[in-house]
Structures are given as C-alpha cells and as structure tokens.
C-alpha positions as CSV (number, residue, x, y, z in Angstrom):
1,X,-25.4,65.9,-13.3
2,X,-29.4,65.2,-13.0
3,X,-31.9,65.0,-11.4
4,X,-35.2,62.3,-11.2
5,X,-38.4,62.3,-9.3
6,X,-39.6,58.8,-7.8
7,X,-43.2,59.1,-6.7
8,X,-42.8,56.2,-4.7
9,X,-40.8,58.1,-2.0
10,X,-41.7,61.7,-3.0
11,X,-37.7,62.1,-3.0
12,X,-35.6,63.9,-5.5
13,X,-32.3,61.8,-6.9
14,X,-29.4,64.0,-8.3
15,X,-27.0,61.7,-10.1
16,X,-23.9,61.6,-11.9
17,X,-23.3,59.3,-14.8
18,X,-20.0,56.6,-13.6
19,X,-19.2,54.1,-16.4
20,X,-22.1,51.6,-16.4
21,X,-24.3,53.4,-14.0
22,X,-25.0,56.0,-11.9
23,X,-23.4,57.6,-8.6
24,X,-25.9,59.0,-6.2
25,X,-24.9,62.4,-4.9
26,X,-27.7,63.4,-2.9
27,X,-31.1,63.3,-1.9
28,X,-34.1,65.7,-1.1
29,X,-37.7,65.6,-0.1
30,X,-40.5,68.2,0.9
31,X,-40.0,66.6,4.7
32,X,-37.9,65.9,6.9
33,X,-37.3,62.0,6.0
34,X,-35.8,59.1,8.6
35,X,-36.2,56.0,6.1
36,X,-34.5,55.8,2.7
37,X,-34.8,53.0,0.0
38,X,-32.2,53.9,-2.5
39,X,-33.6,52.8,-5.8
40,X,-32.4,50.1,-7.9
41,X,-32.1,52.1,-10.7
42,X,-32.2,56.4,-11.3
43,X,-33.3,57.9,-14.9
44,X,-33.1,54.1,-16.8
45,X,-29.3,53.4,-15.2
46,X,-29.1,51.1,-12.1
47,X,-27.3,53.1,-8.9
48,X,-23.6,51.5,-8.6
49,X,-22.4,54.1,-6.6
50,X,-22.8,56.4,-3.6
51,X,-21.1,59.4,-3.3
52,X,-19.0,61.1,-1.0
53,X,-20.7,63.1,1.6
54,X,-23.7,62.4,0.0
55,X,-25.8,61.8,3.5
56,X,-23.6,63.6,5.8
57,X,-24.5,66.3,8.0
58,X,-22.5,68.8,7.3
59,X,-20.9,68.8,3.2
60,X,-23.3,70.3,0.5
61,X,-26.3,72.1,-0.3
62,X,-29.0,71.2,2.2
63,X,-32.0,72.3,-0.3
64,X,-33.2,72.1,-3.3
65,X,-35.8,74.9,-4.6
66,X,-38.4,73.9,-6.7
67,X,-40.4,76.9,-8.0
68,X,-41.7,78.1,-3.9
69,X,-41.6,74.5,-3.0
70,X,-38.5,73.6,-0.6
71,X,-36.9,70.2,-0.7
72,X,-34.4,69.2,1.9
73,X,-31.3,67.3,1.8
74,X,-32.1,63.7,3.3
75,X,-29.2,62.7,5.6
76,X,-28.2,64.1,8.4
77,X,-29.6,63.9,12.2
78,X,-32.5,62.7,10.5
79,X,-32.2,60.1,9.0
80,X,-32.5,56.3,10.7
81,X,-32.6,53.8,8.4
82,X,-31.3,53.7,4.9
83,X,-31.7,50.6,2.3
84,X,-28.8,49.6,-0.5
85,X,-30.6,48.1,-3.6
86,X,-28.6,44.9,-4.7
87,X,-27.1,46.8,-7.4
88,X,-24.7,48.9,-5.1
89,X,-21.0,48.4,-5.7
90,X,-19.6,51.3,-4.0
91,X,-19.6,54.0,-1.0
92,X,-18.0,56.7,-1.0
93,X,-16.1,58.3,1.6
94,X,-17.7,60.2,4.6
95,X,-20.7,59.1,2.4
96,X,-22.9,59.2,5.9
97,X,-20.4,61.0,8.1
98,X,-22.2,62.6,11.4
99,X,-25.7,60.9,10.8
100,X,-25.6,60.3,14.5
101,X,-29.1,58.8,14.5
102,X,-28.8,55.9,12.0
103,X,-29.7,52.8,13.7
104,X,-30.0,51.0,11.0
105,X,-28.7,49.5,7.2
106,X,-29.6,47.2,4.9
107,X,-27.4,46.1,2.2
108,X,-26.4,43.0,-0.4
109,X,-22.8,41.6,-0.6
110,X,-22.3,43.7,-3.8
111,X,-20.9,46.2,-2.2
112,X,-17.4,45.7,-3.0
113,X,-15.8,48.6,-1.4
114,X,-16.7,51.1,1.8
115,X,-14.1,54.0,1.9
116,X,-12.9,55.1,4.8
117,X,-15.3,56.9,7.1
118,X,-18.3,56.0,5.1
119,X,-20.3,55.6,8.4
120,X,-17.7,57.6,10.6
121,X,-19.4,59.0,13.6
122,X,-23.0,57.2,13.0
123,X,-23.2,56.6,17.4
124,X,-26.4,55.0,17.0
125,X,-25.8,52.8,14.3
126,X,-26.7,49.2,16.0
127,X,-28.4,47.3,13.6
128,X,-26.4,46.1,10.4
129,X,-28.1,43.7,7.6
130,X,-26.5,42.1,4.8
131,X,-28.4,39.8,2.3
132,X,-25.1,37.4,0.8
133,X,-25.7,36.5,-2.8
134,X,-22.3,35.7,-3.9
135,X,-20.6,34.4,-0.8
136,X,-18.3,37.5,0.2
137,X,-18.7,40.0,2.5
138,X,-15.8,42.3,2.8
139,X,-18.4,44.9,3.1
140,X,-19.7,43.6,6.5
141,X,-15.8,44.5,8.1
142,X,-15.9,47.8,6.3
143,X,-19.1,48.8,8.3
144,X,-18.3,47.4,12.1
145,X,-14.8,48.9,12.2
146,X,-15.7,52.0,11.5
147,X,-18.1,52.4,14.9
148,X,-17.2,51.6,18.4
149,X,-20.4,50.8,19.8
150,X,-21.8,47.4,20.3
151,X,-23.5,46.0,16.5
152,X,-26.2,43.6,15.9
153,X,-25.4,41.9,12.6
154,X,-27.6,39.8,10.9
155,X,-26.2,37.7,7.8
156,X,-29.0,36.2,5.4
157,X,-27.0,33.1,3.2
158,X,-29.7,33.9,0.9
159,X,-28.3,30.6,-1.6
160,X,-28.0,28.4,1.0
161,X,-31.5,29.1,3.1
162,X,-29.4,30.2,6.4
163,X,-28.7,32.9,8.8
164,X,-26.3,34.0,11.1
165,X,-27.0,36.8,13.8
166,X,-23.2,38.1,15.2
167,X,-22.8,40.7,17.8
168,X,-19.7,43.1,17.8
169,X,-19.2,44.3,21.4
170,X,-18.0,48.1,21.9
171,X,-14.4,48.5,22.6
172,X,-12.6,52.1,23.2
173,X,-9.0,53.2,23.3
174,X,-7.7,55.0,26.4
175,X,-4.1,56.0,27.5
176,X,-2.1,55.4,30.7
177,X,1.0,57.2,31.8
178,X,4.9,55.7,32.6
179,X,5.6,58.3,35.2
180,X,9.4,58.2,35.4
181,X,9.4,58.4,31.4
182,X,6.7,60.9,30.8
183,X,5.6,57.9,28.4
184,X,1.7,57.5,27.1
185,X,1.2,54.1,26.0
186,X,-2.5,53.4,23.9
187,X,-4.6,50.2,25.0
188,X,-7.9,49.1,24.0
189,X,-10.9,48.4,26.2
190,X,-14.0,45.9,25.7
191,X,-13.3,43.0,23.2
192,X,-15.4,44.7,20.3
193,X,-11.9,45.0,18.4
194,X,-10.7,41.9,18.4
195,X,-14.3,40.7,17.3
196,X,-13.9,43.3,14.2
197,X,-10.8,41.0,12.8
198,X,-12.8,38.4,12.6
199,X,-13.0,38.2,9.0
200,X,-10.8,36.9,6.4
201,X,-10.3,36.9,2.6
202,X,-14.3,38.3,2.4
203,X,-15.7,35.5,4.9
204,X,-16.6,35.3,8.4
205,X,-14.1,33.3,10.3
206,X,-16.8,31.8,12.7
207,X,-14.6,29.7,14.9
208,X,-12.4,32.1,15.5
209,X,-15.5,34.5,16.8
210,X,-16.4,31.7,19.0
211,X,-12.7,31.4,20.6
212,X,-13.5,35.0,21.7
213,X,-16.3,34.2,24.3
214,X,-13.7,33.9,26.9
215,X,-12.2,37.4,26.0
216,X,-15.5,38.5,26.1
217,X,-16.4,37.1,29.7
218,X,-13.3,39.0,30.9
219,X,-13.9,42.4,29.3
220,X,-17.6,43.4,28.0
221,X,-20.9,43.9,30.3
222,X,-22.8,40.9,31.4
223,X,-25.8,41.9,29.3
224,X,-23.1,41.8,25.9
225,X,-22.2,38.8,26.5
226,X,-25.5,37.0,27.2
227,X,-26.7,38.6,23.9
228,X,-23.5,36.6,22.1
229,X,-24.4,33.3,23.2
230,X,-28.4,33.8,22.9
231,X,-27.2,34.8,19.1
232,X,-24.9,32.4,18.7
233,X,-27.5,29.5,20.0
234,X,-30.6,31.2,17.9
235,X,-28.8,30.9,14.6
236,X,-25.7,28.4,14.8
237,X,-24.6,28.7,11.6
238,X,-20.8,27.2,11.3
239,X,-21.4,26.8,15.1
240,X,-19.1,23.5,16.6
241,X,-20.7,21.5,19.3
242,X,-18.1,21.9,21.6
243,X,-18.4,26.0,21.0
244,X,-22.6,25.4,21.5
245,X,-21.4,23.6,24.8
246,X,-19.8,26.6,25.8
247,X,-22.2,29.0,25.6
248,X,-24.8,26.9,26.7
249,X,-23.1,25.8,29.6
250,X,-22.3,29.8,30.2
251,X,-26.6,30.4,30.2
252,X,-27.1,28.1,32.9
253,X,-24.0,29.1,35.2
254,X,-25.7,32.9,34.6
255,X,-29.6,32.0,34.3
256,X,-30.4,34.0,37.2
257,X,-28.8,37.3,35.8
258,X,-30.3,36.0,31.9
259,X,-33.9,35.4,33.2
260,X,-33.8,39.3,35.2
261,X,-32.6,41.0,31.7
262,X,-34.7,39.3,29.6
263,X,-37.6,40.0,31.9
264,X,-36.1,43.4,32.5
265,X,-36.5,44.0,28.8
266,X,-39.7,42.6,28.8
267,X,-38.1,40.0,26.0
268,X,-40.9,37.8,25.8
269,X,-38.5,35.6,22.9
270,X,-35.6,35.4,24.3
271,X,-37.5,33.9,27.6
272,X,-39.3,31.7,25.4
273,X,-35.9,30.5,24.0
274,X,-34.1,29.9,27.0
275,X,-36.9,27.5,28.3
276,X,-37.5,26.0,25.1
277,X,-33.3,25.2,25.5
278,X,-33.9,24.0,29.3
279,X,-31.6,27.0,30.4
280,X,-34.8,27.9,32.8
281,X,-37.2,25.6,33.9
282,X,-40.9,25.2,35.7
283,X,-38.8,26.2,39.3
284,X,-37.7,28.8,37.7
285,X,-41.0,30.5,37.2
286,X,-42.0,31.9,40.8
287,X,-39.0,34.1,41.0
288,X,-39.3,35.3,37.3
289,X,-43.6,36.0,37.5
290,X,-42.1,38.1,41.1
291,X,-39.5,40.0,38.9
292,X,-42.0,40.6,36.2
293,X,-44.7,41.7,38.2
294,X,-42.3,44.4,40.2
295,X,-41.5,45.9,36.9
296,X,-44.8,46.2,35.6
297,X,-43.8,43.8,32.8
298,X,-47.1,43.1,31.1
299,X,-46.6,40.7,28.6
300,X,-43.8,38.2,30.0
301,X,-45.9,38.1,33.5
302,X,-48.8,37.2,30.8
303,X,-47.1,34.7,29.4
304,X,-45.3,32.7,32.3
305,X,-48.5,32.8,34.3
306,X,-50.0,30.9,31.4
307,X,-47.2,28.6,31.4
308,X,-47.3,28.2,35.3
309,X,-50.8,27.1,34.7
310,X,-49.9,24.5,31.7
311,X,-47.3,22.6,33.9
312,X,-49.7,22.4,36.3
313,X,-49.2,25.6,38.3
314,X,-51.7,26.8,41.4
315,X,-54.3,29.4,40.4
316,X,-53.3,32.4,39.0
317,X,-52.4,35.5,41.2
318,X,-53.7,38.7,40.8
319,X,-51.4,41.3,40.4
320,X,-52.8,45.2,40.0
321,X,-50.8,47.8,38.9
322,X,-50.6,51.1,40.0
C-alpha cells in the first residue's frame, strides 16, 4: 500500500498495486472537498481500479495525520462531483455507498464493471456523463439501476461527433394487501424501471426507450415527461421520425403546461427551443411575458419582451419588482 501527493488537487492518493495498475483506496485532503478528478495515473501506474468503500461514508479511516497537519477522507456527505480518468476499468463495491450529496459523475466507457451498490444510496445523484470511446456502455445500466430517482444522462459518441441526452424517470416499489389471503404482493411505481432495461449487449436500445413515452404519459409527473421529449428532440440521436412525431406532437398538445415550467424554471433554453421548433409562437408571448413577470423571472421576461419587439410587438411594458 502507498501513498502520493498531487499538487494539482492538494489531495493525498493511497493505492494498492492490481496487476497492470493501481486500485485507488482512498482519498484525503487538508479540507473538506466536494469535486474530485481521479488522476489518470498514481506514483507512475495509471488508476484501473476503485476500491471498495473507498468514498463511502461510513467504512474506513476518515483521517490521515501528517506530522500536526490533518487530512480528511474525501467522500462522504461531501462530496458532489467526482471525475473517472479514461483509464478506469473497475468500481468496486459500495465504492460510493451513502454519498447522499453526489449530483454528479463523469466517466469513459472503460469502465467494464460497476459492482453492486457502487453508487447505493447516492439520493442526489442526477446528473450522469459518459464520454463512449469504444462503443459499449454496460457501465451506463450499472449506474441508473442502482438509484431510484429521476437521472439526466448525457452520452458523448466521441468517434462519431454525436450526443445523446436520456432521462431515467424515478420509479419505487410499494406493496398492497389480498385481504382474505393475508397476501402482500410487490408492484412498481413510475416508469423509471422499465427505462433502466433499456440496454442490451452494452448498447442503448433507443427505439425501445422511445416506445416507452406512452408508459411514461401514464405514470411519471408532467414535468418528467416534458423533460423526455425536450431531450429526445435536442439531441435525436437514433431518433425515428415517426417517434420525433410523437413527441412533438405531445409539446404542442401540452404547450401551455411546457411554456409555464419552462418559465417557472426561468429556462431561458429550453423556451428558446420550443419556439425555434414552432411548439410556441408570437400568440403565445402575452400570456408567457404575464407568467414571467408574476414570478419575478428576470431573464426569460428579458428575452421574450425583446422578441415581442422583433416580430413587431407594441412598446415595451414596464414591469417593477417589489
């Protein structure tokens, strides 16, 4: 076992040695650190693995002395954003068990294998990126199963120059009671799970995510499922025209309820995308600068007044805010 300073990060890197390379046990640093950028290579070897429990928030040492200097374990309820170098192969399991406020990860498709639990309990984890070198991503399904809640995941073709953006609604399990039999039979909530089996053999299987929209409708919050079609329609990789017909068609039936979250949010993009796709037009404006202006939305009510005035729009109001 050893241990290497990186100035870069000011962080502390105990390793062990695993055939060609390194495993990563743990981390420390003199504060209390929410970003990580696990380092292509540790003492000379590059980092092929990451070991079991080595972020979690409850398994190990949780400082490192130094002489009278302190260095803390990195992981844990601090830690929000964490960066795989491309030379990853492996997580281990429980590797970042109870980090409850990850949001985020960034990671290449040579990660080959996620053990069970790697991200187990991580309720804030929303945000998954995965740069694909080699065409397989087995990894991607190894990270979404293991959360419930709803997950943005954003797939960089890096060979082929494209992207795909994916959301994986939440889903739950609950139980319900046969009376007479004293029976409990388990059902699942929310379409998030049957989105989760949407891979196969190490690929996305993209039409089969788009079949799902229906499900979707049925089950998940109107604000889910507007964010699967904007995602879908933003970056339609693999996407048939008959499935962009879908969702478009789905926009306008809903623009009303799209335009208030998206102003809501204050999502100045996703406004500008859904009149750039003729989902809401100039008539559209009036209601949406009233809906801004109520919420104190400062830069969509910027924005579509400025577009008011470029189709030809009456004088601007003045609104003051309180």
């Amino acid at each position: 076992m050893w241990m290497e300073k990186q100035r870069e990060q000011n962080m502390l890197f105990q390793v062990e040695n695993c055939g060609d390379g390194v495993r990563l046990l743990r981390c420390f640093a003199p504060y209390e650190a929410e970003q990580i950028v696990i380092p292509k290579a540790i003492l000379g070897l590059p980092v092929r693995e990451i070991g079991a429990y080595a972020f979690s928030h409850v398994e190990g040492e949780r400082e490192f002395h130094d002489g009278e200097e302190v260095w803390k374990a990195v992981g844990g309820n601090d830690l929000r954003d964490v960066m795989f170098p491309d030379t990853l192969c492996h997580i281990g399991r429980l590797a970042f068990y109870n980090c409850e406020n990850l949001s985020r990860i960034t990671f290449y498709d040579t990660v080959r294998d996620i053990e069970d639990g790697a991200f187990k309990n991580c309720e804030r984890l929303s945000e998954v990126n995965l740069h694909v070198l080699r065409g397989k991503i087995n990894c991607m399904k190894q990270v979404v199963v293991d959360v419930e809640q709803k997950v943005e995941a954003r797939i960089a073709y890096v060979l082929e120059g494209q992207k795909a953006k994916l959301i994986f609604p939440e889903f739950g399990y609950g139980f319900e009671e046969n009376c007479p039999g004293r029976i409990f039979h388990e059902y699942t909530y929310g379409s998030g799970n049957s989105y989760r089996q949407c891979f196969y053999n190490g690929e996305v299987r993209y039409q089969r995510y788009d079949e799902l929209f229906d499900m979707a409708v049925r089950e998940d919050p109107k604000e889910t499922v507007l964010e699967i079609a904007v995602a879908r329609l933003e970056y339609p990789y693999h996407l048939t025209e008959k499935d962009r017909a879908k969702y478009e068609a789905y926009l306008r039936e809903k623009k009303q309820d799209a335009g208030a979250i998206a102003v809501k949010e204050d999502d100045l993009h996703t406004l500008e995308l859904f009149f750039d796709w003729g989902i809401l037009q100039r008539e559209d404006l009036d209601w949406l600068i009233d809906a801004a202006a109520r919420g104190q939305k400062i830069a969509c009510l910027a924005w579509m007044m400025d577009r008011k005035l470029e189709c030809g729009g009456k004088k601007k109001k003045v609104f003051e805010f309180s």
